[in-house]
C-alpha positions in Angstrom: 0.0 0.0 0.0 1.0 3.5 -0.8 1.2 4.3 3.2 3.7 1.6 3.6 6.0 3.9 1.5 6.1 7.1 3.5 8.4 7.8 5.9 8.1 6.3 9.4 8.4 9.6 11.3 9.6 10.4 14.6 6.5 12.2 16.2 8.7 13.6 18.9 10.5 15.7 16.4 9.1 19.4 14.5 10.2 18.5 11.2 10.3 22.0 8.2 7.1 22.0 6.6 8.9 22.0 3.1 9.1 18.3 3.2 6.4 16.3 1.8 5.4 14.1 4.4 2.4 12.7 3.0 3.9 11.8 0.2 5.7 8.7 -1.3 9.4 9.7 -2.0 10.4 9.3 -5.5 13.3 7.3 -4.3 14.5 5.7 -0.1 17.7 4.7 0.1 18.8 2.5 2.7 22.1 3.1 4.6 22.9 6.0 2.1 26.0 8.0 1.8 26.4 11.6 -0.6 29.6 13.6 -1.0 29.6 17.3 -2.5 33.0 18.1 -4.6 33.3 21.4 -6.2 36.6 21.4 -8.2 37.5 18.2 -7.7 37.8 19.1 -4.1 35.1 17.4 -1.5 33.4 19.9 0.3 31.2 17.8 2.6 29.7 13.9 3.3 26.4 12.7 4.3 26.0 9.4 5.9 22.5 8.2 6.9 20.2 5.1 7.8 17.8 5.9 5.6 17.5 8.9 3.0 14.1 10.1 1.4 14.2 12.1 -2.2 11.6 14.0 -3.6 13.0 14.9 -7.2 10.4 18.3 -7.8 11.3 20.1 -4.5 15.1 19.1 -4.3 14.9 17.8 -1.2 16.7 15.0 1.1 15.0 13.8 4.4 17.5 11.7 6.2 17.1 9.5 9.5 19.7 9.2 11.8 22.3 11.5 10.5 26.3 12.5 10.3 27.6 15.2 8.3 31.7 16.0 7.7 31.6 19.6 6.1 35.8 19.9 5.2 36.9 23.6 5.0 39.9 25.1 2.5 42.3 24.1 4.7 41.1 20.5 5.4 39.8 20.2 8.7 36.6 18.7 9.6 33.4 19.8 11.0 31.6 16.6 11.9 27.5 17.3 12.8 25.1 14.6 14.1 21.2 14.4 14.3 18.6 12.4 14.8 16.9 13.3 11.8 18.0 15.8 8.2 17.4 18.0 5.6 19.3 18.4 3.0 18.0 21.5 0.6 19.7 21.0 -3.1 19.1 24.4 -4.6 20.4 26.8 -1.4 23.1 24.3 0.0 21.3 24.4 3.5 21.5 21.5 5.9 18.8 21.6 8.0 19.3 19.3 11.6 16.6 18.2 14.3 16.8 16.1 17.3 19.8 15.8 19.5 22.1 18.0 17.3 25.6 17.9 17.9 28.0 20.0 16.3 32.2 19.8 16.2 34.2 22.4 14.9 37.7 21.9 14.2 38.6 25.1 16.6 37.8 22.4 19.3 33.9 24.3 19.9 31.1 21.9 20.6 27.8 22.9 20.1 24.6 20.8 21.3 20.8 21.8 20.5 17.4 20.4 19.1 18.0 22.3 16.0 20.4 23.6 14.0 20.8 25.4 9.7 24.1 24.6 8.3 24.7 27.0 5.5 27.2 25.2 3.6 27.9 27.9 1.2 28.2 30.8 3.8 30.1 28.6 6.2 27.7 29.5 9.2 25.4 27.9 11.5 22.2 29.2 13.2 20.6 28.3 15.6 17.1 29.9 15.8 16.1 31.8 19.5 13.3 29.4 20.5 16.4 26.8 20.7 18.1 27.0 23.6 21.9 25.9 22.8 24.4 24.6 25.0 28.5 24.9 23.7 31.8 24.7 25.2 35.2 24.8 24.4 38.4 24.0 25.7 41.7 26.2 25.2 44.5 25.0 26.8 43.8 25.2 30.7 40.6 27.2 30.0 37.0 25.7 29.3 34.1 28.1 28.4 31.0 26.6 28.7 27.7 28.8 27.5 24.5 28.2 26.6 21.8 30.4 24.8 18.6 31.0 23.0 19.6 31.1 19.8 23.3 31.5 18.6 24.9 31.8 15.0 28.6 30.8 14.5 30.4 32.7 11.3 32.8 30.0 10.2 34.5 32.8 7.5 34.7 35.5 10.4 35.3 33.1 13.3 32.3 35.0 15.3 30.1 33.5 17.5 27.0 35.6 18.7 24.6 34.4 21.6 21.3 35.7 20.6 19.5 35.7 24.4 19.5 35.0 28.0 22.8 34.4 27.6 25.0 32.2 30.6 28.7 31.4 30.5 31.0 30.0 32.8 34.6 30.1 32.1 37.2 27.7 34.0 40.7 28.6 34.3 43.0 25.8 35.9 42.5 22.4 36.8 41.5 20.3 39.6 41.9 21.9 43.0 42.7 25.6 41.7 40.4 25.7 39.1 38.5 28.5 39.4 35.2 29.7 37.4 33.3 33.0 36.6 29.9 32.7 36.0 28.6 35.7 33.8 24.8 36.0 32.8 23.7 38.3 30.2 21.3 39.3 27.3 23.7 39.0 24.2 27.3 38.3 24.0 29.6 38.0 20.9 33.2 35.2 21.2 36.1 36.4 18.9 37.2 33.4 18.5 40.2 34.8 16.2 41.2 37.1 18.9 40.0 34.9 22.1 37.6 37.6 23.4 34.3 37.5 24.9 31.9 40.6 25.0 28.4 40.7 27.1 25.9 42.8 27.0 23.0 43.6 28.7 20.0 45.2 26.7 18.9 48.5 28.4 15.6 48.1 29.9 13.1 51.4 30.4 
């Protein structure tokens, strides 16, 4: 039967309303794998369980999901999800469910959802997510979590969008010591290793 086709969908999980969900895929792929090249050069890799096309909208659902986006200088952002979308004509990568994203800089993001704009090198995360990062440098961890953040790959920028917390650890074990800051927006250099909060004025 024609429901036996469509895609068994987690209900847990908000999926964009650009994919076709009541409608039978023109093709499911089993245990599927995609690499992008440009130049003879691969830009990213998909791996998936299972992969869902539909051919008119240039689309790609994917189940259970890992990503390895390579930059110019070949390192490796490497982004997991439960579930994918993979838009053909604007290069975006849409994630949901359990998101988990590594950045070569050593940065770790986690959140429910996140856009991968392949072709601008930046990821959003919308203000109704709340995201959770960290990152280690050398005997200091930042740890931060926000609603809403976006990460400028080409400018090295990270901008927390909203009730904005970080706590940064210098030191380890018994002389570690942490500052806890709490604010409404805060922008990470990451180029220059500098952190700026803000607090929005309130009348």
């Amino acid at each position: 039967s024609e429901a036996s086709l469509l895609p068994k969908l987690n209900e847990k999980i908000e999926l964009s309303a650009d994919i076709p969900k009541d409608r039978v895929p023109e093709y499911t792929i089993e245990g599927f794998q995609y690499t992008s090249t440009q130049g003879g050069k691969k830009i990213w890799r998909l791996d998936s369980d299972h992969a869902f096309f539909y051919q008119p909208e240039g689309i790609v659902h994917t189940q259970v999901v890992r990503a390895e986006i390579y930059d110019s200088a070949g390192q490796t952002t490497v982004a997991t999800a439960l579930e994918a979308k993979y838009d053909e004509k604007k290069k975006d990568l849409e994630m949901y469910g359990d998101v988990v994203v590594t950045f070569p800089s050593g940065l770790v993001i986690r959140s429910p959802f996140a856009l991968y704009r392949i072709v601008e090198r930046d990821v959003i995360v919308p203000n109704q997510h709340r995201v959770e990062g960290e990152n280690k440098e050398k005997d200091e961890v930042l740890r931060f979590a926000s609603n809403g953040m976006k990460y400028d790959q080409n400018a090295n920028l990270i901008t927390l969008n909203s009730a904005v917390r970080a706590d940064i650890t210098k030191g380890t074990g018994e002389l570690a010591e942490t500052t806890t800051i709490t604010s409404d927006y805060a922008i990470i250099d990451k180029n220059k290793n500098i952190a700026r909060f803000q607090m929005l004025d309130t009348d």
